[in-house]
C-alpha positions in Angstrom: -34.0 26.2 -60.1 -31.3 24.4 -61.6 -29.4 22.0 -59.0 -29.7 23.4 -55.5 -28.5 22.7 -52.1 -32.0 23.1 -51.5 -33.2 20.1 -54.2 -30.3 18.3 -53.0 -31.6 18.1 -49.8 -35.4 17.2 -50.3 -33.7 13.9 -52.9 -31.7 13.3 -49.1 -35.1 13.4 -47.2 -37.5 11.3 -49.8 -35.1 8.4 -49.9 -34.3 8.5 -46.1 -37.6 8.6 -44.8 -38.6 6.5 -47.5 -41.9 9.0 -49.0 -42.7 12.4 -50.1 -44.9 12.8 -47.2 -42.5 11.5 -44.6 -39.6 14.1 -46.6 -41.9 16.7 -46.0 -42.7 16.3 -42.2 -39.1 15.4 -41.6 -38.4 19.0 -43.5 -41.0 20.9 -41.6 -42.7 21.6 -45.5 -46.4 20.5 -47.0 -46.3 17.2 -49.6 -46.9 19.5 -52.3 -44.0 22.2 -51.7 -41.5 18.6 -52.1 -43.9 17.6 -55.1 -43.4 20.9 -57.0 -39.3 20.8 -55.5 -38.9 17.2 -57.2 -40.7 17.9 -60.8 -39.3 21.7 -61.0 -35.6 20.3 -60.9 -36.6 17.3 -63.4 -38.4 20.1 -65.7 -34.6 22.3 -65.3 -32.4 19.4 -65.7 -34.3 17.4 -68.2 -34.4 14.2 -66.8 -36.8 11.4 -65.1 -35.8 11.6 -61.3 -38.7 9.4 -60.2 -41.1 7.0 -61.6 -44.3 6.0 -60.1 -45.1 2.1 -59.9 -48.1 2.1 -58.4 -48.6 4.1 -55.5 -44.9 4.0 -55.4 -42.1 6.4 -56.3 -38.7 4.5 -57.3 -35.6 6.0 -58.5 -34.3 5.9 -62.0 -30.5 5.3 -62.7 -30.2 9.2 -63.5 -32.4 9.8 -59.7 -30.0 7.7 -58.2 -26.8 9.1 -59.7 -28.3 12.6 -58.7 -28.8 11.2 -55.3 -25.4 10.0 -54.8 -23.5 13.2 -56.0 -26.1 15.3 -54.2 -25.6 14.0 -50.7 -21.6 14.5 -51.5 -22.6 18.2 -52.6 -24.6 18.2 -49.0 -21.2 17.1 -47.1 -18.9 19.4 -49.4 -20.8 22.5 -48.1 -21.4 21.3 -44.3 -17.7 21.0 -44.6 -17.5 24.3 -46.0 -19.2 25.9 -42.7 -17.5 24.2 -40.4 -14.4 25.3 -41.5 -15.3 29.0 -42.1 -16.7 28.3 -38.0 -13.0 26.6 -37.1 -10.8 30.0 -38.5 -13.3 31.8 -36.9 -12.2 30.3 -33.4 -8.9 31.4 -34.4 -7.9 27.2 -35.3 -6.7 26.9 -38.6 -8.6 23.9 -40.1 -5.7 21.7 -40.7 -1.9 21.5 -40.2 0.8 19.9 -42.8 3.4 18.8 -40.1 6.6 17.5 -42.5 9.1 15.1 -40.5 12.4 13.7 -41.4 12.9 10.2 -42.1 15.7 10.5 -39.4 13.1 11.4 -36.8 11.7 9.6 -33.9 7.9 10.4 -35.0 6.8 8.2 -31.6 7.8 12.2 -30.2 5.5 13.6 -32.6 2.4 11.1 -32.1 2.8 11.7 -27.9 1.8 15.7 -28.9 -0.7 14.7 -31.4 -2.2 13.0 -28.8 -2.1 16.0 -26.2 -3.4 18.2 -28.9 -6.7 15.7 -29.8 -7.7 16.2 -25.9 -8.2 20.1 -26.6 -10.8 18.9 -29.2 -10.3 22.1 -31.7 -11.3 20.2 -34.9 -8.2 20.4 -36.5 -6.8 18.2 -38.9 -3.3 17.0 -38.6 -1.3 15.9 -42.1 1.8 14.1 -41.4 4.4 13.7 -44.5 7.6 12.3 -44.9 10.8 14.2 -46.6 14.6 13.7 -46.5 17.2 16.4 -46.4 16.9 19.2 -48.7 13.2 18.3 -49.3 12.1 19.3 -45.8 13.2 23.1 -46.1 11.6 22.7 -49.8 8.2 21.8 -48.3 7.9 25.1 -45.9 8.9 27.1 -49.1 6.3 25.7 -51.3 3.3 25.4 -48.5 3.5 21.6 -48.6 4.5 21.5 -44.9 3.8 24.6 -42.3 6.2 23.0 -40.0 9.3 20.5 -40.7 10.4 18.7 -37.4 13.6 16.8 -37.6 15.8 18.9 -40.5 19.1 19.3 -40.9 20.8 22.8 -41.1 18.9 24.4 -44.0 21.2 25.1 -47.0 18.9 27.5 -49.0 18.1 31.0 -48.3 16.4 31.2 -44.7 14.3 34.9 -45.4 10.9 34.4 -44.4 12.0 30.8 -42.4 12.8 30.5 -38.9 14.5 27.8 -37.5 15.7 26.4 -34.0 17.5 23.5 -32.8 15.7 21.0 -31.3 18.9 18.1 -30.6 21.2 16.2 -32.3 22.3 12.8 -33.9 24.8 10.4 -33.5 25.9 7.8 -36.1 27.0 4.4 -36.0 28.8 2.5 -39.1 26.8 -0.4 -39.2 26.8 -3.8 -41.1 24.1 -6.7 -41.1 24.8 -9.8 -38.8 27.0 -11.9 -41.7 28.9 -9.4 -43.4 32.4 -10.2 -44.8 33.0 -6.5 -43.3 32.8 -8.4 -39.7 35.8 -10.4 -40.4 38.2 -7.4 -41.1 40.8 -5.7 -39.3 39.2 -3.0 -37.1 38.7 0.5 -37.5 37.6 0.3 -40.3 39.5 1.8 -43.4 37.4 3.6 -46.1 39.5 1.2 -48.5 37.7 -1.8 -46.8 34.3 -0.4 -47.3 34.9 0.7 -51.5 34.0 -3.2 -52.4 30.3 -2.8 -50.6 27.6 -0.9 -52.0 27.4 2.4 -49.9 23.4 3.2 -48.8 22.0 6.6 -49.4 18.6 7.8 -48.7 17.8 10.1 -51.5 17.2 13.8 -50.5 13.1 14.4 -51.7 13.7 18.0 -52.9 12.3 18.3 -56.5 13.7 21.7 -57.5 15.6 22.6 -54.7 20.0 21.5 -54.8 20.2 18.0 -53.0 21.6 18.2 -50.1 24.2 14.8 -49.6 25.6 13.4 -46.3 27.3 10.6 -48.4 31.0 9.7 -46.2 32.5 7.7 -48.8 32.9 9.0 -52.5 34.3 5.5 -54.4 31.9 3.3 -53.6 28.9 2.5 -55.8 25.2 3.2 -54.4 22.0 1.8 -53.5 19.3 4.8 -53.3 16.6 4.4 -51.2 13.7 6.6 -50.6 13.5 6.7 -46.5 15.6 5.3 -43.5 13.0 2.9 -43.3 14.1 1.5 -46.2 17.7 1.6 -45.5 17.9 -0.3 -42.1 15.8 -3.3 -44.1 18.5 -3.0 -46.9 21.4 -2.8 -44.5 19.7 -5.9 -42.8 19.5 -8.1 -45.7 23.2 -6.8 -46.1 23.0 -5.7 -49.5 25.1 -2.4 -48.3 26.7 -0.4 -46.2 26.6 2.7 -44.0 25.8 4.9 -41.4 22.3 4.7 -39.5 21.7 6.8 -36.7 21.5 5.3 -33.2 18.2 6.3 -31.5 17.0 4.5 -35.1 18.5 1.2 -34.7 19.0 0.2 -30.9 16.5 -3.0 -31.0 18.2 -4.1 -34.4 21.7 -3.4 -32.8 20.2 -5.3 -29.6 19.1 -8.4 -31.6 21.6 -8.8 -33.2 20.4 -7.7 -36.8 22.6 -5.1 -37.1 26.6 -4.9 -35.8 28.4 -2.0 -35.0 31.7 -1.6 -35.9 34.4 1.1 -35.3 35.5 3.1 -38.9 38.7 5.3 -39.1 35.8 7.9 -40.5 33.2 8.6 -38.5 30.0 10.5 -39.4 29.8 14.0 -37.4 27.1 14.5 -35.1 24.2 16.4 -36.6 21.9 18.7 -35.5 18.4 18.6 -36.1 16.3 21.6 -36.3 12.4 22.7 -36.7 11.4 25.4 -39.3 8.7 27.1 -40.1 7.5 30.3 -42.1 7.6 33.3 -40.0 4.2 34.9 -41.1 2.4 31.5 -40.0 0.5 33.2 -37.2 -2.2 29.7 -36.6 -3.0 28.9 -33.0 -2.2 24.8 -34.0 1.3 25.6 -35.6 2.1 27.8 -32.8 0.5 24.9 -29.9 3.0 22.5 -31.7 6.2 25.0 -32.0 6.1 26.1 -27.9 5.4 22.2 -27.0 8.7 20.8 -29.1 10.4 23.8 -27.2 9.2 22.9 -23.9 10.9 18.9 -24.8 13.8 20.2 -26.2 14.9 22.7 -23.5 
């Protein structure tokens, strides 16, 4: 017999229902057919599953380990048939959905909870990448859609890509900075004393791509924007941020805006996603950020 489903199940049934007999009613079997299941697999494994104290039948440390692992065997293969069921139905079973750390994911959460009320099944994976790292993620499977990416800067064969808006910069400094008591705009000679802030592009083997507006200054990297509006906050740097981010820092006063002889462009954003990706859930989400982005 070995270690079966099967086995795996009857283990599930004794210690639910608490006795052989009640395993075997519960599994529509005779005592004896869970009997012979329980001392066959001991005989194949060769281990003690149960001893007897009294009329009793109590785990050993090996049962229970058997038990424990079985059960996860037990979920690993109802998972198994639920998924073959879901790609049946035409749903893929889950979804990688990459997002910019420039993006607005509130826009992203108000589809994911359209899509929940259609109640396919489908698991939604939500991960974070900057730059260069978004268009690396759809060529490596990480991501089967990227929401919020800049233009891509590696070969597009195989991608497609649209538009989906754009973003506008402001220079911005925290609520103290000597920056505040300078001569305005803003020369890029002013800003070479303050540390410039970069958010580091997440590509691993893909060229960085860099959005850096001043080349003399030294850097703080950080690893999202997240991190760069606290940093910019505490005022340990400078640089651009992009509005929709920032309008309750700028309206309490955190941050300041200020006018700079060199303003950032802006940038369009785009979505991208492999052009062989045929699933019903990658498609649901490509038509709705059309239908908000017309």
């Amino acid at each position: 017999m070995k270690l079966s489903l099967e086995a795996c199940e009857v283990l599930d049934a004794i210690d639910s229902k608490g006795s052989f007999a009640a395993a075997a009613a519960a599994l529509y079997r005779v005592p004896s057919t869970i009997t012979y299941t329980v001392q066959k697999l001991e005989e194949d494994l060769g281990i003690i599953i149960y001893r007897r104290e009294g009329r009793r039948s109590i785990l050993t440390p090996a049962g229970k380990v058997l038990l424990e692992q079985g059960r996860e065997l037990l979920k690993a293969a109802q998972s198994i048939v639920e998924t073959a069921k879901q790609v049946d139905s035409g749903w893929e079973s889950h979804i990688n959905i990459a997002v910019d750390t420039i993006y607005d994911i509130d826009e992203l959460y108000n589809l994911i909870e359209e899509f929940y009320k259609l109640k396919t099944g489908v698991e939604v994976n939500i991960t974070e990448e900057v730059l260069a790292g978004n268009w690396e993620a759809v060529v490596e499977n990480r991501a089967d859609l990227v929401i919020g990416a800049p233009y891509p800067g590696i070969s597009t064969q195989g991608i497609n890509f649209e538009e989906i808006g754009v973003v506008d910069w402001q220079f911005v400094v925290s609520k103290e900075h000597p920056l505040l008591e300078y001569d305005l705009p803003l020369t890029e000679e002013d800003t070479k004393p303050f540390h410039s802030i970069i958010i580091k592009d997440s590509s691993i083997r893909s060229p960085a791509i860099s959005h850096r507006i001043f080349e003399k200054q030294s850097v703080l990297r950080v690893a999202s924007l997240e991190q760069k509006i606290s940093a910019q906050i505490r005022g340990l740097g400078i640089g651009f941020l992009p509005t929709h981010r920032i309008i309750k820092q700028l309206e309490a006063g955190e941050l300041v805006s200020l006018p700079i002889a060199k303003d950032a462009p802006v940038t369009p954003v785009f979505m991208g996603w492999k052009i062989n990706n045929k699933g019903r859930a990658i498609r649901w989400f490509i038509d709705k950020f059309r239908d908000c982005h017309k």
